[in-house]
N, C-alpha and C positions, 0 to 999 in steps of 0.2 A: 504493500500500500504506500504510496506515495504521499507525502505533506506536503499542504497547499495552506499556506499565514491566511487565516480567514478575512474578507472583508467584512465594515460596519455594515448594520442592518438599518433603515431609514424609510419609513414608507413602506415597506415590504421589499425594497429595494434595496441591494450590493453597492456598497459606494466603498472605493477605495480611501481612505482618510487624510485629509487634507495635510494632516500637523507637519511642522520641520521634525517633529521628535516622532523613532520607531524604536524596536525592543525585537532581539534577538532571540527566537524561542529556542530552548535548551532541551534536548534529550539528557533526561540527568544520567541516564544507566549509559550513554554512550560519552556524553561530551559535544555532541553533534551539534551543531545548529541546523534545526529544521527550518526555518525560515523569517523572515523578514515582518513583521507585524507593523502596517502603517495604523500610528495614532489620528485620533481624530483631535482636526483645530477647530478653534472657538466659533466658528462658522457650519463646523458639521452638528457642533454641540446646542449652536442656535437653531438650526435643520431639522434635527434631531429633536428638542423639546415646543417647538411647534408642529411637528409630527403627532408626536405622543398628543397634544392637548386635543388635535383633530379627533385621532385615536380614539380618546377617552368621550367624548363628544357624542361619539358612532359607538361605543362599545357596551356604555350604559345601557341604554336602549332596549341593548338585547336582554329580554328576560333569563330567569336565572336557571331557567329547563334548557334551555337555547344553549348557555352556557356550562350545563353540565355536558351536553352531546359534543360538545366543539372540546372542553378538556377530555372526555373519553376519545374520542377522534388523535388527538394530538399524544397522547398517550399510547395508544394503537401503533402511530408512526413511531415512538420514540423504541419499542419494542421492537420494531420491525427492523428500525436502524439500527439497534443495541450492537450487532457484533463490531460496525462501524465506529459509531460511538465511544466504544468502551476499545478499540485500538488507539485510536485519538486520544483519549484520556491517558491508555497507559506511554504512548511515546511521549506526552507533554507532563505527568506527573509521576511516572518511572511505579507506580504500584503494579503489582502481579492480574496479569491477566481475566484473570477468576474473580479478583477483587475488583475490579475495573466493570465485569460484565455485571457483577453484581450492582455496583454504583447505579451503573445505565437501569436496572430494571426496578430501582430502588424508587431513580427517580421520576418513570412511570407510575409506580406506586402512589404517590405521592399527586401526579396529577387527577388520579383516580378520586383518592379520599376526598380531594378538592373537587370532583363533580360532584360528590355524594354530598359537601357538605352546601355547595350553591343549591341543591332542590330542596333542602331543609331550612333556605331564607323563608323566616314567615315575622309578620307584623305582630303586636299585639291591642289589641283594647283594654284600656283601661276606665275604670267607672267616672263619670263625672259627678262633681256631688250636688246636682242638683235634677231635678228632671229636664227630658229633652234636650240632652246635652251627651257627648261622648266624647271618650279621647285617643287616638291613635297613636299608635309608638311602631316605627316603620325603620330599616335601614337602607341608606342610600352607599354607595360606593366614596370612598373619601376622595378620589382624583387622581392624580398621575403618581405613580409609585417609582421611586429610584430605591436599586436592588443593586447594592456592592457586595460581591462576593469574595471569597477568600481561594488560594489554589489547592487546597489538601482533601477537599470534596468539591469538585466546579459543579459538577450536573448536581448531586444532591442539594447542596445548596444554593445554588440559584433555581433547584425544580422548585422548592419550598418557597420560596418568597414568589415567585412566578407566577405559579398554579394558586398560590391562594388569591394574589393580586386578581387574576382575572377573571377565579369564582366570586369576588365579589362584585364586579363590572369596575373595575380601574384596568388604565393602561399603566405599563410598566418600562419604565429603562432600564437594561437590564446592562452594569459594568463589573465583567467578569473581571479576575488577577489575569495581567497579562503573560505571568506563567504558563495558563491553562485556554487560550482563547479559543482554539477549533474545536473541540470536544464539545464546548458551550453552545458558539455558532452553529454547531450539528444544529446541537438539542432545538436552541432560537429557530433554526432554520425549519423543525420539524412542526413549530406554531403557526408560522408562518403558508406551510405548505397545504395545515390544515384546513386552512381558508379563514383565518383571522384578518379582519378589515383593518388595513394599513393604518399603522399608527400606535394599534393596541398592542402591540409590542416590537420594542426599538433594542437594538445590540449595538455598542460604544466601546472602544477601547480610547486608553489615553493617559496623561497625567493628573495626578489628583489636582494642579492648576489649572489643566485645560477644559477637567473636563468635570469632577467635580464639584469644584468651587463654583463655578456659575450655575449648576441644577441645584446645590444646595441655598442659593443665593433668591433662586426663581420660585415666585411666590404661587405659580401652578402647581410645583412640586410640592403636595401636602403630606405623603408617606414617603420615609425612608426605612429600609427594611436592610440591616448591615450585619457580615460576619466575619470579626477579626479582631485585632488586637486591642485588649482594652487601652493601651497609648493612643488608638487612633480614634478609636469609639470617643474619647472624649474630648477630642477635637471635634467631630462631628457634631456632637452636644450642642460644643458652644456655636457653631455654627448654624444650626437649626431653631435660634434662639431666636433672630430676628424677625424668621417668618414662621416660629413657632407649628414647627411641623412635627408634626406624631411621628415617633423611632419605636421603631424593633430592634433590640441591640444584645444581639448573640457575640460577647468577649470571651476573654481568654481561661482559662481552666487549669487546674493541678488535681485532681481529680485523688480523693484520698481512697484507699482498701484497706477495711476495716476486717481480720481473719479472726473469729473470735475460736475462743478454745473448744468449743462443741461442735466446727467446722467439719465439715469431710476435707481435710488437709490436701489430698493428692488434686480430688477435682475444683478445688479453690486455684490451687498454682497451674494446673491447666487451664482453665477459664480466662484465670488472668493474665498470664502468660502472652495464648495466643492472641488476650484483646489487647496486651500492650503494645505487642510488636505490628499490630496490625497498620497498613500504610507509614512502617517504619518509623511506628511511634506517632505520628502527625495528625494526630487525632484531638481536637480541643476536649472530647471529653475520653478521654483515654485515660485508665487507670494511671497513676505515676508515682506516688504515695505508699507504698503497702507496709500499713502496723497488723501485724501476726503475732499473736500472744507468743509469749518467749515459748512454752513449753511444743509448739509449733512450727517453730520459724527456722529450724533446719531442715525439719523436712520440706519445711514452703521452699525453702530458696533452692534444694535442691533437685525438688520438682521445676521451680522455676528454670535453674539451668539446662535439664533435662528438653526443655521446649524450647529453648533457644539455640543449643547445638544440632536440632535435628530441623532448623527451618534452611533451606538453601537458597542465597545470597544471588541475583545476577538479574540480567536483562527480561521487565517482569512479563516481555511478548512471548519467552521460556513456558511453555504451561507447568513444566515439574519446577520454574522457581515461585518459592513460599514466600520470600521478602526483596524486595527492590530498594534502591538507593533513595536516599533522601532524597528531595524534588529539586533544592537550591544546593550551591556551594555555601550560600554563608549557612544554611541547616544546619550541614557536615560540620560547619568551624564549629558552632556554638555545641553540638553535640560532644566535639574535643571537647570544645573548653568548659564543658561542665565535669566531663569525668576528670580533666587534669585538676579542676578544683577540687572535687570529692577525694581524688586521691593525695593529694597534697596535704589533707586534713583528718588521715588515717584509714582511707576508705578502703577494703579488702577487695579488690575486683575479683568475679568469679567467674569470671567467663565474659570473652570480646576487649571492649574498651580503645578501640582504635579501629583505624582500616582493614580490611581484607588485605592479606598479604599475597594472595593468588587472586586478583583482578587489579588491572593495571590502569582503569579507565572509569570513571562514572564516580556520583559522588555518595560514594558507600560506605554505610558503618555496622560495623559488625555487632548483634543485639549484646544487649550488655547487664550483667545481673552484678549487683556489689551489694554486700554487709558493711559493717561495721561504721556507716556515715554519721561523720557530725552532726550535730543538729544547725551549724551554720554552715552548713554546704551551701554552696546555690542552687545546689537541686535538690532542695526542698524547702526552698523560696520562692524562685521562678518557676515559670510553666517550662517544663523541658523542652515539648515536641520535638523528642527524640527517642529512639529504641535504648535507654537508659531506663534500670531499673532497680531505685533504691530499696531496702529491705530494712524495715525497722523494728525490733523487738518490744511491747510493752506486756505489763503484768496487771495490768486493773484497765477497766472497759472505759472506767470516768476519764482515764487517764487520754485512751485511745481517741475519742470525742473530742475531747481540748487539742489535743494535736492536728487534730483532721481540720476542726474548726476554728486552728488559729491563721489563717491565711484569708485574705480578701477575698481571693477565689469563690465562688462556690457555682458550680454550674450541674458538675456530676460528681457520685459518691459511688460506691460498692460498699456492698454488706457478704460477708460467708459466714452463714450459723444454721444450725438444726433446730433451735428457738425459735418458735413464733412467737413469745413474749421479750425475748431478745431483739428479734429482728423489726417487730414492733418499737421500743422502747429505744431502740437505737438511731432505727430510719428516723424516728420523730424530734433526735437531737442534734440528727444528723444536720448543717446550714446549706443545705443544696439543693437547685431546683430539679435536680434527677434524682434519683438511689436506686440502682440497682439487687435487690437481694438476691443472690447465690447465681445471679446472672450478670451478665455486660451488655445487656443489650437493652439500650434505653433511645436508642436515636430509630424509632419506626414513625409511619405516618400516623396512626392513630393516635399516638402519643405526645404532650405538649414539651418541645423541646427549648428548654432555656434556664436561664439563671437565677442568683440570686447575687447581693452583694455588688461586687465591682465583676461581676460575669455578666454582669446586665441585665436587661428587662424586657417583658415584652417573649410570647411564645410562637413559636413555630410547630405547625401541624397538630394534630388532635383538635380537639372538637371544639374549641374556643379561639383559634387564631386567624379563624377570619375575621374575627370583631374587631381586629386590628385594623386592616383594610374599610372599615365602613363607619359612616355619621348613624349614630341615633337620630333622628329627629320627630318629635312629639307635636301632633297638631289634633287642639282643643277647640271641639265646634258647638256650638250652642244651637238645636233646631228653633228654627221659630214657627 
């Protein structure tokens, strides 16, 4: 399959992008540059959000039955493209094949629960308190949506903010990481193709100056739907401040595992194991924390290593490779540079901790399991997003809570106990707007995905995130 740097989307229409400024896409597993990505300048960007207002204009309109058959339709195609899709994805973000195919169907997924939840828009009445009088409580669509995504899930996260934008009747601009842009472009392309009336959805690459800053700035844009760093989330903020526009804000995560003593030990460190290393660690809610009662926490981490030496390392288009390279070079640096700290500060590595020494190309780190970490490591401060994995011993559960719950973080938790009074009493102290018990699997459509704390605000998917996308408005009629 050959790489083609996607053009912007505009009208339903390929426009190659005006800017002086372009962006090198990067094979991480080879080093390669696939191609050339022209940014869009301040003239596509103005193109581009008088599109969308068209868009939203013409997409309202459509009822919300109309709009559940056009996201099954678009969902259909994204299926149909998926093996496409999910190559795209893994040459631009180096994850393993399998993991890639799964993404694409995930994000199908996703446009689905979003038809189901547009046919369940309904109004309410409310009593008026006097006779011949009544009161209506109705949702209308909020307006043109800007959807900035992040490169470690491009199709999942922008299917989420996407699919739900346009089951509520908003048009959306959608600015993928330029990391990841053809894979996305598929996906756009597959909205597109479904017969969406130009404008209801627009595809932008560019700089946060060029392109950013003025939809943030434009007072048509009423939602911003954002996933990534809480540094930049709170730039966004302040930014959103003048024209006081509603945010979705999915930030950054350290995700604690809490292994209590009543645990099934072996399938706790398989679980989390393989959801560590999953997309080589780069997962915002990805386990990275794990306190394992002391009388447990040899066997944990030797389970733990046990799934890190049997995953195989290399190019993730490989169907028998289990893990692929980080996506970026500077990933790779910060992935050293947290083990060189841990280890600096007494840390025992048990396995990895640096490069592959049999692959000469691609920017890969080998999964990494260590004991014995300080408690002022930086990696158990900062969010790693990396195949780094710390192992902490505690002997009281009060203890394990305060440590889980002393970081700003809180987006995702993990629980492992045979307790339903445990798992109860712990979930419930747990600060996080996930917890997984005796599972890792918290990021599905029917389920609300988001934070708490400085992980942000604001859900994604399950049964309440399209109220994000939509105005209440309540109108009180008096009969005469």
């Amino acid at each position: 399959m050959t790489y083609q740097a996607p053009a912007l989307i505009i009208g339903n229409e390929l426009r190659k992008g005006r800017s002086r400024s372009d962006f090198a896409v990067i094979n991480p597993a080879t080093e390669e540059v696939l191609g050339e990505l022209a940014f869009a300048s301040g003239a596509d960007v103005a193109d581009a959000l008088a599109s969308a207002e068209r868009g939203f204009a013409e997409w309202r309109k459509v009822g919300p039955w109309a709009r559940s058959d056009m996201l099954r339709k678009i969902a259909g195609l994204i299926r149909e493209r998926m093996p496409e899709i999910a190559r795209l994805l893994t040459m631009e973000v180096g994850k393993p094949i399998g993991e890639a195919e799964a993404e694409v169907i995930s994000g199908a997924e996703h446009f689905e629960w979003a038809a189901d939840q547009a046919r369940q828009l309904s109004g309410e009445t409310v009593n008026s308190r006097g006779p011949g009088g009544r009161g209506l409580m109705t949702y209308e669509p909020v307006g043109v949506v800007l959807a900035l995504t992040a490169w470690n899930f491009p199709i999942n996260l922008s299917a989420r903010k996407i699919c739900m934008a346009l089951a509520a009747g908003c048009s959306v601009i959608v600015r993928p990481a330029e990391e990841a842009p053809a894979c996305v472009a598929a996906m756009v392309q597959c909205c597109v193709d479904a017969g969406l009336p130009a404008g209801a959805i627009t595809l932008l690459f560019g700089t946060p100056e060029e392109v950013i800053a003025p939809l943030m700035a434009a007072t048509s844009v009423r939602k911003v739907s954002f996933t990534g760093s809480t540094r930049v989330g709170k730039i966004l903020i302040h930014q959103s401040a003048d024209t006081v526009k509603r945010l979705t804000m999915e930030l950054g995560g350290h995700a604690p595992v809490l292994v209590l003593e009543d645990a099934d030990v072996a399938f706790a460190a398989e679980t989390a194991a393989l959801a560590k290393f999953r997309n080589s660690g780069q997962v915002c809610a990805a386990p990275s924390r794990f306190y394992v009662h002391e009388k447990l926490a040899d066997e944990f981490a030797d389970g733990f290593v046990k799934v890190a030496k049997r995953l195989k390392l290399g190019n993730g288009l490989d169907r028998a490779v289990t893990m692929g390279p980080m996506t970026t070079i500077r990933q790779r640096d910060r992935a050293e540079a947290l083990v060189a700290d841990a280890r600096q500060r007494g840390a025992n590595i048990l396995c990895g901790g640096g490069r592959p020494a049999d692959i000469n190309a691609g920017y890969f780190f080998e999964p990494t399991v260590m004991t014995d970490v300080h408690p002022d490591s930086e990696i158990l401060r900062e969010e790693p997003f990396a195949p780094v994995a710390p192992i902490l011993p505690f002997s009281d559960v009060e203890e394990a809570i305060a440590r889980a719950n002393a970081l700003e973080a809180g987006l995702a938790s993990y629980l492992f106990t045979s307790s339903l009074s445990a798992a109860t009493m712990v979930s419930e102290r747990i600060e996080a707007g996930m917890v997984g018990i005796n599972t890792c699997a918290v990021a599905i459509p029917e389920g609300p995905f988001g934070g708490v704390k400085q992980s942000g605000y604001g859900r994604e998917g399950g049964p309440t995130a399209i109220h994000d996308y939509l105005n209440i408005k309540f109108t009180h009629t008096r009969l005469l």
